[in-house]
C-alpha positions in Angstrom: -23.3 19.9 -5.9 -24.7 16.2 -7.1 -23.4 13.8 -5.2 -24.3 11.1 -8.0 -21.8 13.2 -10.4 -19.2 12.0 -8.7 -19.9 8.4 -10.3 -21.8 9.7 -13.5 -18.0 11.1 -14.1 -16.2 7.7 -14.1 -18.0 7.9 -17.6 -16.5 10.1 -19.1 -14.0 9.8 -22.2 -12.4 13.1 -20.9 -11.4 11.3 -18.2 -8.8 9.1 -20.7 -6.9 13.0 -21.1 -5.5 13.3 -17.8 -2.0 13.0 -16.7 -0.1 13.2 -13.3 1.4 16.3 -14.8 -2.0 18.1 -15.0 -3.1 16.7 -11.3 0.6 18.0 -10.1 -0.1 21.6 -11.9 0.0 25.3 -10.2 -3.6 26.1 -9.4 -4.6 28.7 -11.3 -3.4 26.0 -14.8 -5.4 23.2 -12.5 -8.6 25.6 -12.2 -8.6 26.4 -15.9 -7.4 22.7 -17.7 -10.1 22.6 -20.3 -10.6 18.7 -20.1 -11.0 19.3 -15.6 -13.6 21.8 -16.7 -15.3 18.9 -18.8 -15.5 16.8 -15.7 -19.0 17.0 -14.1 -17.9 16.6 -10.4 -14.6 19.1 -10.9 -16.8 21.7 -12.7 -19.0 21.8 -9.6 -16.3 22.3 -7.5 -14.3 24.5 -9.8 -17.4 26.6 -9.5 -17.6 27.2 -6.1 -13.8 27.8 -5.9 -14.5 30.7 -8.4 -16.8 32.0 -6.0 -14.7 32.1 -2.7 -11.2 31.1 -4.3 -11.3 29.2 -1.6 -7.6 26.9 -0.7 -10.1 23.9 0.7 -11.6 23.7 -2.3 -9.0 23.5 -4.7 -7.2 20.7 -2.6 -10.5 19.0 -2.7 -10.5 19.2 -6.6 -6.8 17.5 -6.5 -7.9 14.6 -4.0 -11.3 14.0 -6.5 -9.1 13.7 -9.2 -6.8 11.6 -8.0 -9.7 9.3 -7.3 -11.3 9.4 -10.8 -7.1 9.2 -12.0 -7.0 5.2 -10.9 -10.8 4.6 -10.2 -11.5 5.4 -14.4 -8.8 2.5 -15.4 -11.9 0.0 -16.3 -13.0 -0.9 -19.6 -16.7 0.3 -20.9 -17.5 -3.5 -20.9 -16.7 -3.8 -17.0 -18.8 -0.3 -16.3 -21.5 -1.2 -18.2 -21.5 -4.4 -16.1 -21.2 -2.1 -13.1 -24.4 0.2 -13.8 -26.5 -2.9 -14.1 -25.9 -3.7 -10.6 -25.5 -0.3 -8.8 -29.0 0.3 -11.4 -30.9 2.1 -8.2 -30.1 5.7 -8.5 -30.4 6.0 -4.8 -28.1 4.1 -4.3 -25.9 5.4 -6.2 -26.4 8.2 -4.5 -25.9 6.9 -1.4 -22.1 5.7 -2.6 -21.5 8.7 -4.2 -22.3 10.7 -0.9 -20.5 8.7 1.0 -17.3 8.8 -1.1 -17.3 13.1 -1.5 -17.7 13.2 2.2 -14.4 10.7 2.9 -12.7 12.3 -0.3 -13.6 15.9 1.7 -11.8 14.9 5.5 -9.0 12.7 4.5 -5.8 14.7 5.4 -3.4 13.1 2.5 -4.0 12.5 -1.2 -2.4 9.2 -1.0 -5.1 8.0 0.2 -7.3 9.7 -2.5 -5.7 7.7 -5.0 -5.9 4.5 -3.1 -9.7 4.9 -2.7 -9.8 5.5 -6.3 -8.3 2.0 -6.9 -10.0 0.6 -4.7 -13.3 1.6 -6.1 -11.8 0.2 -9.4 -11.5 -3.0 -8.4 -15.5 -2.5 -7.2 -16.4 -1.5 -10.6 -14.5 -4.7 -12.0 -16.5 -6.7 -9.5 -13.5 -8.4 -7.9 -14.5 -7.0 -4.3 -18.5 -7.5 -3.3 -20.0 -3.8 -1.7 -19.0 -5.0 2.5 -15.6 -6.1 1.5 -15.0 -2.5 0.0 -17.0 -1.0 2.4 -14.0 -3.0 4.8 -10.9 -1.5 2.8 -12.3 2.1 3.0 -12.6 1.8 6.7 -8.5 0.5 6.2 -7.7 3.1 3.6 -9.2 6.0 5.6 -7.6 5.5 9.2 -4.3 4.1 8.5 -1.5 6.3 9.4 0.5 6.8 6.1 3.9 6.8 7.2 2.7 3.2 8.7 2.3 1.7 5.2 6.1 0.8 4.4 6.6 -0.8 7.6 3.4 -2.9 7.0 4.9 -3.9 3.8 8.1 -4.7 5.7 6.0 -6.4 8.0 4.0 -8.7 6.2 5.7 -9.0 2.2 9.7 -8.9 4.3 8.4 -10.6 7.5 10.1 -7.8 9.4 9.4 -7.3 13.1 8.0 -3.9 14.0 6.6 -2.8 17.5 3.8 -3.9 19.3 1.9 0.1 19.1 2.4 -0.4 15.4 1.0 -3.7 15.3 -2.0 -2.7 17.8 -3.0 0.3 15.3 -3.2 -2.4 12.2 -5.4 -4.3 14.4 -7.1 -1.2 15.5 -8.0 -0.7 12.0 -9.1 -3.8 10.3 -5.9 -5.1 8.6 -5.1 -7.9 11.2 -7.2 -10.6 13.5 -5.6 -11.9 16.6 -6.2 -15.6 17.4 -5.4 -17.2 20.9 -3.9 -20.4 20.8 -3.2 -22.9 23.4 -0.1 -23.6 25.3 1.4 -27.2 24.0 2.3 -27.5 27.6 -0.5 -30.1 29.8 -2.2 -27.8 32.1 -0.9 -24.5 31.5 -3.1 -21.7 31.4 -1.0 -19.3 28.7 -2.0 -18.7 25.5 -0.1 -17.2 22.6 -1.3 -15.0 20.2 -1.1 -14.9 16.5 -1.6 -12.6 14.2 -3.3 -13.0 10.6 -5.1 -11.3 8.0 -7.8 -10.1 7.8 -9.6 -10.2 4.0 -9.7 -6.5 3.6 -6.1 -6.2 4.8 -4.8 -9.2 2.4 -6.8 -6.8 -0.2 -5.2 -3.4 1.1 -1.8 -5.1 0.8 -1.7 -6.9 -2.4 -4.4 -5.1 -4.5 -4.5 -1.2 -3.2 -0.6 -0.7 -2.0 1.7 0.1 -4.5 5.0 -2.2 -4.5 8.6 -0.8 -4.7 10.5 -3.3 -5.0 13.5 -1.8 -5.0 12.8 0.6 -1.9 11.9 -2.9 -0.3 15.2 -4.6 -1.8 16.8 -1.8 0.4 14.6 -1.8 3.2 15.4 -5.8 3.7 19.5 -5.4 3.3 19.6 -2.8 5.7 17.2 -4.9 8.2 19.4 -7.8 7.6 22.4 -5.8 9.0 20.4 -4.1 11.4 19.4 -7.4 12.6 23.1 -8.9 13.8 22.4 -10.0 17.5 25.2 -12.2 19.3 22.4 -13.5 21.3 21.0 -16.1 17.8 23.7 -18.8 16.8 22.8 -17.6 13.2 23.0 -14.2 13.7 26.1 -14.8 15.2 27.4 -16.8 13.3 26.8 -13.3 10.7 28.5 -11.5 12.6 32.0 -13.7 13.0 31.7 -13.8 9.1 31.6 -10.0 8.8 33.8 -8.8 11.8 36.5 -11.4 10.1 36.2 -12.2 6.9 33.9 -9.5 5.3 34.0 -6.1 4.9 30.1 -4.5 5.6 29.9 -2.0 2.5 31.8 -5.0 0.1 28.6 -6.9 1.4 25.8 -4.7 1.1 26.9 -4.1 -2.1 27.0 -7.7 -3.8 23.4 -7.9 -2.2 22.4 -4.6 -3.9 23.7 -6.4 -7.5 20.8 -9.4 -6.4 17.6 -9.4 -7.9 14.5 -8.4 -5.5 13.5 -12.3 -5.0 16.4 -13.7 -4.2 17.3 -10.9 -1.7 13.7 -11.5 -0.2 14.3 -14.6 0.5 17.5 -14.4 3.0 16.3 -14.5 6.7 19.9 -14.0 7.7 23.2 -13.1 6.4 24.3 -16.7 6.6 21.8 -17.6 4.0 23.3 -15.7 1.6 26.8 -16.9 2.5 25.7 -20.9 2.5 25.1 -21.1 -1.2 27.9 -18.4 -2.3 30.6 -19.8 0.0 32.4 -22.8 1.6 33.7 -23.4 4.8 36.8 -25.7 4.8 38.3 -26.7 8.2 36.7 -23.8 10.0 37.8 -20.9 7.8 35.6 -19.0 5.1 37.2 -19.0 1.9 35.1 -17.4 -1.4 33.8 -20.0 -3.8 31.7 -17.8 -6.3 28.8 -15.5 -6.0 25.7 -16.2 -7.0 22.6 -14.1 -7.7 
């Protein structure tokens, strides 16, 4: 198999015929698709799976096309662009090695189809060769059922546990910076996190936002959240152990639109611009979205 035919098949108008239905198909539909057999890189492999009908090798197909699926969505003016400066065939043969061999290990076609968008935002030029090089490293050792809580984390400002955080760090999407205590003399230092430019990338270019699953995920942290021990948070939690019942809440949150729910820290944020307090008791003014 050529590893260059891996990128020689970004080229390909074929490519413009595939759906998520065919990529989702029974294997022996998958095997036979007559615009897969057109593909360079899935006709070598569909060859070999003929040969040893081998499971491996099928899966392998499915995680290669999910990688041309999102890495193809570039217009022939930004590949053309892209040949001229990947124009050293060993190079591009390098990169094209070096992509079947990750596409080949990786346990989880999600990450298939985030390589494949990252590599389109390569082709566009929007990310120079180190700084994709930098995402891959992200996109390859992240655990997967880790990305909502980053999102949670970082787009929801959510607080998630210190092993979690460690492994983000571990990987490339966060730096750690040690500050100085604001008190003379004293020798602690705090750390902070931030992120790094391949993990800014990996969150607002590669990861896909749902923003209702995040609309959810915020609500139920918000409740989740009540703690007698924070004025504000208690302060929450007088309003709904008197005043307001928790479902009747949660669902005039649910009717908000994804901004405006984003931007509650607390349960009391929501209730200072939609109610009143008048001599010490909560009466409803209006709600507002």
């Amino acid at each position: 198999m050529k590893n260059e035919n891996l990128l020689s098949s970004l080229d390909k108008d074929s490519l413009y015929g595939i759906s998520e239905d065919i990529m989702e198909s029974a294997m022996d539909v998958f095997i036979e698709n007559p615009i897969l057999k057109e593909i360079p890189i899935i006709k070598s492999i569909n060859a070999l799976y003929k040969q040893g009908k081998s499971i491996e090798q099928y899966f392998f197909s499915k995680k290669i096309l999910l990688f041309l699926f999102e890495a193809n969505k570039v217009s022939q003016k930004e590949r053309d662009a892209f040949y001229k400066v990947e124009e050293n065939r060993k190079d591009r043969e390098h990169l094209g090695e070096k992509l079947l061999s990750i596409l080949s290990k990786i346990d989880d076609k999600i990450k298939a189809k985030l390589i494949g968008k990252l590599f389109q935002l390569y082709v566009k030029q929007k990310v120079s060769k180190l700084i994709m090089l930098d995402v891959l490293h992200i996109i390859v050792n992240i655990k997967t059922h880790y990305i909502e809580l980053l999102q949670n984390c970082e787009l929801l400002n959510h607080k998630i546990d210190e092993e979690i955080l460690n492994h983000f760090k571990y990987i490339g999407i966060y730096n750690f910076k040690d500050i100085p205590s604001i008190i003379p003399n004293s020798k602690r230092r705090k750390k902070i996190k931030e992120l790094s430019i391949a993990g800014n990338i990996f969150i607002n270019e590669i990861i896909e936002v749902n923003e209702n699953q995040l609309k959810k995920n915020h609500i139920d942290y918000l409740f989740n959240s009540i703690d007698k021990s924070n004025f504000e948070v208690a302060k929450s939690w007088y309003i709904l152990k008197h005043k307001k019942d928790i479902n009747q809440m949660k669902n005039q949150l649910e009717t908000m639109s994804y901004e405006n729910v984003v931007k509650l820290n607390y349960l009391t944020d929501y209730y200072d611009e939609s109610h009143a307090m008048i001599e010490g008791q909560l009466w409803v003014v209006e709600t507002k979205d």
